[in-house]
C-alpha positions in Angstrom: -33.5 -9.7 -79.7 -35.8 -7.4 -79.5 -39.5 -7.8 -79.3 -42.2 -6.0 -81.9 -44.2 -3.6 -80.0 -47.0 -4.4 -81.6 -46.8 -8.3 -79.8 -49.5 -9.2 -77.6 -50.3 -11.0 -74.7 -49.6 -14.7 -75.3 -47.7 -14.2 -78.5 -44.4 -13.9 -76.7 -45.6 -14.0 -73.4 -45.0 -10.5 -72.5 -47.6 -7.3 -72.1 -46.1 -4.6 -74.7 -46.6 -0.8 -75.9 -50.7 -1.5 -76.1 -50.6 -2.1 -72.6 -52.0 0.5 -70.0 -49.3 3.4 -69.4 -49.3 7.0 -69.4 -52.3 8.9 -69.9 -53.3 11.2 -72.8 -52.3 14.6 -72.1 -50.1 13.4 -69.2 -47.9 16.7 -68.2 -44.6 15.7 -66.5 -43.0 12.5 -65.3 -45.8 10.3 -63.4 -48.7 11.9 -64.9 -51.7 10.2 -65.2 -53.0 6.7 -63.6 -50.8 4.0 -64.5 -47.4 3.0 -64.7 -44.8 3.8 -66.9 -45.6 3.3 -70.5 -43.6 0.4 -71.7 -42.0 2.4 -74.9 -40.7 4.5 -71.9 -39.5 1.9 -70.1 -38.0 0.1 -72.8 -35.7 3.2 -73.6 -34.8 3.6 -69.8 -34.4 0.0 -69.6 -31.6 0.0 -72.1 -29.9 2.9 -69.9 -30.0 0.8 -67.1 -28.7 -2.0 -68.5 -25.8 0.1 -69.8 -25.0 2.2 -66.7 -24.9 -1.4 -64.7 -22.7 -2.5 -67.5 -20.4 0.4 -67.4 -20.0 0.5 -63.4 -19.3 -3.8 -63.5 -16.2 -2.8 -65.9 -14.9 0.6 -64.3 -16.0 -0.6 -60.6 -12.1 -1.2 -59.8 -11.7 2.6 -60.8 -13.6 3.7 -57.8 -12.3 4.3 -53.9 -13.5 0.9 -52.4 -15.0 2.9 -49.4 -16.0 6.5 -49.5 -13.8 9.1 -47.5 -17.0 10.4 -46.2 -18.6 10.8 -42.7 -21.5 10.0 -41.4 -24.4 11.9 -42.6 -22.5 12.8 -45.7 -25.6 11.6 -48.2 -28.4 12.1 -45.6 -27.4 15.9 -46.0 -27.6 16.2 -49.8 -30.6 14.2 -50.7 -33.6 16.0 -52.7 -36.8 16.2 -50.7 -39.8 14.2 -51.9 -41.1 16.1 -55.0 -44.9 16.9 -56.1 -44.7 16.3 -59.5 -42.7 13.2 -61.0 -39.4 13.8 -62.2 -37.6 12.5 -65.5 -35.7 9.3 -65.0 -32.7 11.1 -66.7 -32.9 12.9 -63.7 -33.0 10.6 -61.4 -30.3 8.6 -62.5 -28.4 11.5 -62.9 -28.6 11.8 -59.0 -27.7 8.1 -58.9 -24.6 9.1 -60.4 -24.3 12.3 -58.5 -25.3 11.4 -54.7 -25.4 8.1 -54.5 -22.0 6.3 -55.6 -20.1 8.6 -54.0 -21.3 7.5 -51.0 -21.1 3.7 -51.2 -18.8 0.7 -50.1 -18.0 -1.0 -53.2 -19.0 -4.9 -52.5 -18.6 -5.9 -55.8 -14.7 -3.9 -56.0 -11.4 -6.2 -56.8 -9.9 -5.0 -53.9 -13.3 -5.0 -51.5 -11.5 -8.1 -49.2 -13.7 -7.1 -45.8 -16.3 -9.1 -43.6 -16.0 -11.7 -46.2 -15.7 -10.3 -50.1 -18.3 -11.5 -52.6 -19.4 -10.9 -56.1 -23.0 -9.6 -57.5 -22.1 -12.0 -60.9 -23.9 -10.6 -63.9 -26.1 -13.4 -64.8 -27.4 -13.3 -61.0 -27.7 -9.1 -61.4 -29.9 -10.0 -64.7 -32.2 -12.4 -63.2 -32.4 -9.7 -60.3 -34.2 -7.8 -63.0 -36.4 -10.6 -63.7 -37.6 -11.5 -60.6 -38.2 -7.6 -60.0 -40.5 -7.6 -63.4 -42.0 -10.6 -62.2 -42.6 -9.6 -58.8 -44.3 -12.6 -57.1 -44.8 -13.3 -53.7 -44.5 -17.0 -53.0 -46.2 -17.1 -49.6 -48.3 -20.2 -51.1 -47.9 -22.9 -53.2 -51.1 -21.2 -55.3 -49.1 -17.2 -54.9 -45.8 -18.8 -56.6 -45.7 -21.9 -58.1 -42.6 -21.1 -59.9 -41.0 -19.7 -56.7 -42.0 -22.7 -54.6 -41.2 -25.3 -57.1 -38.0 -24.0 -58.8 -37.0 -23.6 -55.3 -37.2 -27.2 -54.1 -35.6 -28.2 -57.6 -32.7 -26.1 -57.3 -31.9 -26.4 -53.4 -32.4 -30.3 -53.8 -29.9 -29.8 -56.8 -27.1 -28.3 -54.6 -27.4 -29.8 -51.6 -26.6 -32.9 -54.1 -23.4 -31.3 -55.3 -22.4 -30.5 -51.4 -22.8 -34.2 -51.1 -25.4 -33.8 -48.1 -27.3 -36.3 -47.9 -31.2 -37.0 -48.5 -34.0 -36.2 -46.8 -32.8 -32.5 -46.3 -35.9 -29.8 -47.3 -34.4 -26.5 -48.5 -35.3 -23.0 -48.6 -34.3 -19.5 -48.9 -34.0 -17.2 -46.7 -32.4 -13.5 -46.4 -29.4 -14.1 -44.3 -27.6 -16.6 -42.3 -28.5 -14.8 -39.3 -32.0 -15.5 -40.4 -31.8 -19.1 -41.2 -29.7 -19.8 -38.1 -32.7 -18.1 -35.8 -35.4 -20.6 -38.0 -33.1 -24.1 -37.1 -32.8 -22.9 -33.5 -36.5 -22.1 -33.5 -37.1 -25.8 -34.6 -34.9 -27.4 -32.0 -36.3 -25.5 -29.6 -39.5 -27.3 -30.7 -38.3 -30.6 -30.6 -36.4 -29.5 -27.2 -39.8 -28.8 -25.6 -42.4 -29.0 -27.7 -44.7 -27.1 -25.4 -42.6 -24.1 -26.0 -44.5 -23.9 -29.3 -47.7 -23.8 -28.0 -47.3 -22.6 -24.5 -44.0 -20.2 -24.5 -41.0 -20.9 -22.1 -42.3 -19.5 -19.2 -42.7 -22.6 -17.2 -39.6 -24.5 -18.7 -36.1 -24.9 -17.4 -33.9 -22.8 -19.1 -33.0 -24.0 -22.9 -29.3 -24.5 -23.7 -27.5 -23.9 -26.8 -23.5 -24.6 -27.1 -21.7 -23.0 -30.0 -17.9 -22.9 -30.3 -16.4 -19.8 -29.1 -15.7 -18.7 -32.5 -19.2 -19.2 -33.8 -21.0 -15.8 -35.8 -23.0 -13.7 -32.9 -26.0 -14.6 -34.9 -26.1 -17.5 -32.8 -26.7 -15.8 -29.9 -28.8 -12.9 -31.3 -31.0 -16.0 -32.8 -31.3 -17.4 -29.0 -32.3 -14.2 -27.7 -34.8 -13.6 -30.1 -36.2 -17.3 -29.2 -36.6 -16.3 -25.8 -33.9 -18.6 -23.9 -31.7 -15.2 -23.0 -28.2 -14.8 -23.3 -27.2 -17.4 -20.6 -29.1 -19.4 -23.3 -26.0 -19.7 -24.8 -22.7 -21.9 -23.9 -19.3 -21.3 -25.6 -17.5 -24.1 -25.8 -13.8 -23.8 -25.7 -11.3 -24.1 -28.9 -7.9 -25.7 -29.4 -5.3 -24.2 -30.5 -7.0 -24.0 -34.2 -9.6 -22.3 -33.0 -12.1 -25.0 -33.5 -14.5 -26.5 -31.0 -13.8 -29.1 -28.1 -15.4 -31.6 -28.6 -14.8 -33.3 -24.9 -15.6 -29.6 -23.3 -19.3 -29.9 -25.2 -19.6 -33.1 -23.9 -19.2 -32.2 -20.3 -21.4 -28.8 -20.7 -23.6 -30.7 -21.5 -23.6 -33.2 -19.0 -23.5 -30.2 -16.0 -26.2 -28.7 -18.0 -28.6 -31.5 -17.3 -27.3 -32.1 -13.9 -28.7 -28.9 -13.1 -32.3 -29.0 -14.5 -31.5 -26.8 -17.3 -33.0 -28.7 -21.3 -30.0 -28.9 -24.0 -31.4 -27.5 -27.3 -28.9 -27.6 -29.7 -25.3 -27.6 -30.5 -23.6 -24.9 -33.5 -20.5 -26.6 -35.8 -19.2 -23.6 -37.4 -17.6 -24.8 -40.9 -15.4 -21.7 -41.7 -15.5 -19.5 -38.4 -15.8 -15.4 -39.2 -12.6 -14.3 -37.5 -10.2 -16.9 -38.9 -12.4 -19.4 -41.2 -11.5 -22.2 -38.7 -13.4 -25.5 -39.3 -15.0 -27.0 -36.4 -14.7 -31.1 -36.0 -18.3 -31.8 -37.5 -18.1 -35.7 -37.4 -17.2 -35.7 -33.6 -19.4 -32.9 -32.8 -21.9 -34.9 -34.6 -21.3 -37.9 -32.7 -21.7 -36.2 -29.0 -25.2 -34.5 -30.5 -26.3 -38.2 -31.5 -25.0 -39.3 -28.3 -26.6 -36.9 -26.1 -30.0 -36.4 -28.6 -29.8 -33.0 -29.7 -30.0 -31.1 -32.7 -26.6 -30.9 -34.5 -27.0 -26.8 -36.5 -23.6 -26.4 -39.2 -22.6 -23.0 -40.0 -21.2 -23.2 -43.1 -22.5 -19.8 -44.5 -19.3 -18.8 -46.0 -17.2 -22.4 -46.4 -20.0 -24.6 -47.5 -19.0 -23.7 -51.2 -15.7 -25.4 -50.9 -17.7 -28.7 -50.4 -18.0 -28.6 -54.3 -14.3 -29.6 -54.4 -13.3 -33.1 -54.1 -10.0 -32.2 -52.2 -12.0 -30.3 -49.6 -14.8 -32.8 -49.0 -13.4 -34.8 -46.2 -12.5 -31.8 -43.8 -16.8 -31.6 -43.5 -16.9 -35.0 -42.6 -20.1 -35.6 -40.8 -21.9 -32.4 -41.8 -24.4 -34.5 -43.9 -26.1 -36.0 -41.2 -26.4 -32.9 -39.7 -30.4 -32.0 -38.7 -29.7 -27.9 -40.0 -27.1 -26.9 -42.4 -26.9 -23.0 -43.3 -24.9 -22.0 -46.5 -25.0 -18.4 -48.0 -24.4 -18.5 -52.0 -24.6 -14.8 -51.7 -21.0 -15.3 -50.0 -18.6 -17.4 -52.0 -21.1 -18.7 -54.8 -21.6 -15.4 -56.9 -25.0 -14.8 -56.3 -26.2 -11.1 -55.5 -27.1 -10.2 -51.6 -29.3 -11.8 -50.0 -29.8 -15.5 -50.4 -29.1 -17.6 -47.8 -30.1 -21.7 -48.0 -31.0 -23.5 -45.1 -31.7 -27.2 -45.1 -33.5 -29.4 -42.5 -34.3 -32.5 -42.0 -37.6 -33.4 -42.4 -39.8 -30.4 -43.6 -42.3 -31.7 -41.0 -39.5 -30.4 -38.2 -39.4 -27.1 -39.2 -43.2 -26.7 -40.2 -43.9 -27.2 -36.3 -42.0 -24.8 -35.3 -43.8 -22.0 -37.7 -47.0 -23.8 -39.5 -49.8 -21.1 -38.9 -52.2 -21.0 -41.4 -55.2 -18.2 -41.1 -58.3 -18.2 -43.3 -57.4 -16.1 -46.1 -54.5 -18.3 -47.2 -56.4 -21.5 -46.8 -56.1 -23.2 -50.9 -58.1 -26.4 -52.4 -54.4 -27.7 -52.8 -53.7 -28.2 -49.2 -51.3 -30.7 -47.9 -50.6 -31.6 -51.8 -48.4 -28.4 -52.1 -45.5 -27.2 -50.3 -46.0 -23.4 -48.7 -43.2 -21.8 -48.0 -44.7 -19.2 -45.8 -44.8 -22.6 -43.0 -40.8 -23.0 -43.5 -39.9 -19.3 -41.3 -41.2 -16.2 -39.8 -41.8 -14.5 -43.1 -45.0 -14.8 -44.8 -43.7 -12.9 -48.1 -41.3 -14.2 -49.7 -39.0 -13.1 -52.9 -38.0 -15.0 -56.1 -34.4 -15.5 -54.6 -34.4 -18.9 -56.3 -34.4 -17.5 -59.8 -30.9 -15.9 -59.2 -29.1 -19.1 -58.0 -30.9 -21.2 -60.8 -29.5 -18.4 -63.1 -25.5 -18.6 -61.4 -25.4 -21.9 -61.1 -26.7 -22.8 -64.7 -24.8 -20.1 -66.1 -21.0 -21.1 -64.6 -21.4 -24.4 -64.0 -20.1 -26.7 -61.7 -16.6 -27.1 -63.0 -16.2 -23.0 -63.6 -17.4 -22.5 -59.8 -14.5 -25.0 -59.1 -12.0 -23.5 -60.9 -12.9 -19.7 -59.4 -13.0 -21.0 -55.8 -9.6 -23.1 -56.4 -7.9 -19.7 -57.8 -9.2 -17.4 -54.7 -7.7 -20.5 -52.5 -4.6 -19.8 -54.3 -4.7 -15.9 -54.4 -4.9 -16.1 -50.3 -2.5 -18.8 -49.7 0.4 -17.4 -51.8 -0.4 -13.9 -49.9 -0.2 -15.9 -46.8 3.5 -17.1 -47.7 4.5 -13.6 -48.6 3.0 -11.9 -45.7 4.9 -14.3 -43.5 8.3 -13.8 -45.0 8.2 -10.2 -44.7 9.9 -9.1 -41.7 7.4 -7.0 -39.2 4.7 -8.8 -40.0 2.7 -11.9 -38.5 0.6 -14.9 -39.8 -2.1 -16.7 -38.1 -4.0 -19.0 -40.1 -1.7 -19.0 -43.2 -3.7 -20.7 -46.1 -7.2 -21.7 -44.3 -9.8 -21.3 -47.2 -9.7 -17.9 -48.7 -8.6 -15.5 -45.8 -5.2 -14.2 -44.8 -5.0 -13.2 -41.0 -2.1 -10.6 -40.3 -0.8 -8.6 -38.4 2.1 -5.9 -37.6 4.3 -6.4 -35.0 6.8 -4.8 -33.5 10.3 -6.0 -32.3 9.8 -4.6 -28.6 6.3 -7.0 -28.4 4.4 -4.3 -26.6 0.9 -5.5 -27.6 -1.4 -2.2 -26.8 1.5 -0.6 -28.9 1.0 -3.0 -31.9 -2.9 -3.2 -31.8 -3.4 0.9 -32.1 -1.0 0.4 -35.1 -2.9 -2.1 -36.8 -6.1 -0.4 -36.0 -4.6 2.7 -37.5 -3.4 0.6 -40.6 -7.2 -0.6 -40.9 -8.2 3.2 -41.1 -6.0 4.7 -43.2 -5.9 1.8 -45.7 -9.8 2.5 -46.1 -9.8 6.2 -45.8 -7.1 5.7 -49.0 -10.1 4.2 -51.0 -7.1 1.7 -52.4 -8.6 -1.5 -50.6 -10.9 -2.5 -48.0 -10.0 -5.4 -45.1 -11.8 -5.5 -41.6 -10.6 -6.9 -38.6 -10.6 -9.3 -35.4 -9.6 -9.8 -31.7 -7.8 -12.8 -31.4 -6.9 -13.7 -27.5 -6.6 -9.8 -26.8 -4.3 -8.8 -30.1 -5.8 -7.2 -33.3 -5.4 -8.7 -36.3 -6.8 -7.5 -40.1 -8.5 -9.8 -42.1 -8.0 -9.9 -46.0 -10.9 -11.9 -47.7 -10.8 -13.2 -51.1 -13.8 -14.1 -53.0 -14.5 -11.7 -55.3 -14.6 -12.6 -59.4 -13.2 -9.5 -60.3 -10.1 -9.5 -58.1 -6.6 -10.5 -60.2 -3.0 -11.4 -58.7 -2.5 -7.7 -59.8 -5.2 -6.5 -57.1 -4.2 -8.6 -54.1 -0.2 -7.0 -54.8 -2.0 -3.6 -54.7 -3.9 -4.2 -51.3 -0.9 -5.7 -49.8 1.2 -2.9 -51.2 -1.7 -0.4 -49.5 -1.2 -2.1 -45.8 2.3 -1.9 -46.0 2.4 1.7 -47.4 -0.4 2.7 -44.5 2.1 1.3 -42.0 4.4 4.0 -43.3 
């Protein structure tokens, strides 16, 4: 409903058209001292709203991925101006310029890296959070950001049935919160490191399986352990981690002076969505006294259904878990959760508190500037409050149950059509496949998937991606978007087949 513009501060909590805007006599868009005038911005406001409207319900009409090169929109792009333009104008250019040239994420048939879905009510508290533009750096900066945060992590790590005693908070990325576990590890590892640097330490281990994201060992460069600072464990022949080969790293890992940090359980591995053996892997870290980090950025959703619960045995007594709800839980990029346990672990590992952002409250309120390396920090936790309020637990259910069902029954059809290969038929929501060729010859049938990758993306029909799988290529098709129907998976398989030719 809209609001009188003659309402004022207090009445409906909101500043209105008496408010500071334009000046009088302003000539030309951005004239005078202050921002927009809100008449102005209620008008544009509306055309906002309906352009996002219009592109969430004609976004299947588009290519998925531009037939462009690089430097296509770099080319085109208006330089700065002088004098402010119209809006019209602007979003005329949006139109013009800009969609051209972009990789539809939220597209039915978007199925690379791992598909996900900008959700509409997490796009419209987007828009909230921008209007409110806080900064929860303190408890005193954001209340609302610190508090609805702990209230709605605390909320869904309750629904992932992890256990209590886990602190949550927000961060951009996985690869982000992954680097913030590993930094507090590190600090239990060798607690000097925190104050002293590694310089006079052995060298730090970390032992991830050789599936796990390469965020793991971007996030142990960055903490200064190196790349040897990282072990790959061997797989089995599902691709998930050894438990017995972590063991005995380990073990030769202390026999030769170097410190064991931590150990990475991937739930849901990025090439195939393989699901590491948490409760045993859990058991070795207890054994040996190191910190037990679970990727589950992109299956930690699944935890939400009864039927899956028991393959993440163990992962609630992990001392990290990592889950992205901007992956598989329909909230718009970025917002990834990490939970620890025991705030006070990860506070030593980044508590630094100058002067200036000293408050009367303290100790008696949480700052989430001491939980990472960021001391600004967004309203991410207004969008997940929205998404998850808004669906509900039994409609995120059913949506993840369907995608399971959209990839497994592509799985079946992919493997029963001659010329064509399977891997991981039916694990979570990603179909692993590949062309193959009667004579075998493996460089042959790699160029021709990597060709099939190419042109099914240069055909704007669909969007997959790809992996290496002991030296073969194979094309990934990921399925987790809301807007993607039976209809759109047939018309992205039809598009690989057709790009074989």
């Amino acid at each position: 409903m809209r609001r009188s513009p003659t309402s004022r501060p207090g009445e409906h909590g909101l500043v209105t058209a008496d408010s500071p805007g334009g000046e009088p006599g302003d000539t030309g868009a951005g004239g005078g001292l202050h921002d927009m005038p809100v008449e102005e911005f209620r008008r544009h406001a509306h055309d906002v709203a309906d352009w996002i409207a219009d592109y969430l319900e004609r976004v299947g009409e588009f290519p998925v991925f531009p037939d462009i090169e690089p430097g296509h929109l770099r080319d085109r792009l208006p330089d700065l101006p002088d004098r402010g333009e119209a809006f019209e104008d602007i979003l005329a250019d949006l139109d013009r310029l800009v969609i051209p040239a972009t990789t539809h994420w939220n597209h039915p048939r978007f199925h690379a890296y791992f598909a996900v879905t900008g959700s509409g009510p997490g796009v419209l508290a987007e828009a909230v959070a921008a209007a409110l533009n806080v900064n929860g750096m303190v408890w005193r900066s954001g209340p609302s950001v610190t508090e609805l945060e702990e209230h709605v992590l605390a909320l869904l790590a309750s629904a992932l049935g992890l256990a209590d005693g886990l602190t949550g908070s927000i961060n951009d990325t996985a690869s982000t919160s992954t680097l913030h576990a590993l930094a507090a590890a590190r600090h239990q590892a060798v607690p000097s490191s925190t104050e002293h640097g590694l310089a006079s330490q052995p060298p730090g281990r970390v032992y991830a399986s050789a599936e796990a994201h390469s965020s793991v060992d971007k996030a142990v460069l960055t903490l200064g352990m190196g790349r040897d600072g990282v072990v790959h464990i061997q797989t089995d022949e599902g691709r998930r981690m050894d438990p017995e080969a972590l063991r005995a790293a380990i073990a030769r890992d202390r026999d030769a002076g170097r410190t064991p940090v931590a150990v990475v359980a991937t739930l849901g591995t990025t090439s195939t969505t393989a699901v590491d053996p948490v409760a045993e892997i859990a058991g070795v870290a207890r054994e040996q006294k190191i910190w037990l980090h679970v990727d589950a950025a992109y299956g930690g959703p699944l935890a939400l259904l009864p039927e899956w619960r028991d393959r993440f045995a163990g992962w609630e007594g992990a001392d990290s878990v990592v889950v992205n709800p901007h992956k598989w839980l329909f909230t718009p990029i970025d917002c990834s959760v990490l939970w620890v346990r025991g705030e006070e672990r990860l506070r030593g590992a980044f508590s630094l508190t100058p002067e200036y952002l000293r408050t009367v409250e303290g100790d008696g309120a949480t700052n989430l500037m001491d939980y990472g390396v960021a001391l600004g920090r967004r309203f991410r936790a207004l969008k997940l409050w929205f998404v998850l309020r808004w669906f509900g637990l039994d409609g995120i259910r059913r949506r993840l149950r369907h995608h399971l069902e959209l990839a497994q029954d592509l799985a079946a059809t992919v493997g029963e059509t001659p010329g064509w290969a399977v891997d991981t038929p039916g694990t979570m929501a990603l179909v692993v496949f590949r062309a193959v060729r009667p004579d075998g010859d493996v460089a042959a049938e790699n160029a021709l998937n990597h060709e099939i990758l190419e042109r099914v993306a240069r055909s704007g029909e669909a969007l997959l991606s790809h992996t290496s799988l002991d030296g073969t290529v194979w094309l990934r098709l990921a399925i987790g978007n809301l807007r993607t129907t039976r209809e759109d998976v047939a018309r992205s398989w039809a598009a690989v087949r057709e790009a074989r030719g």
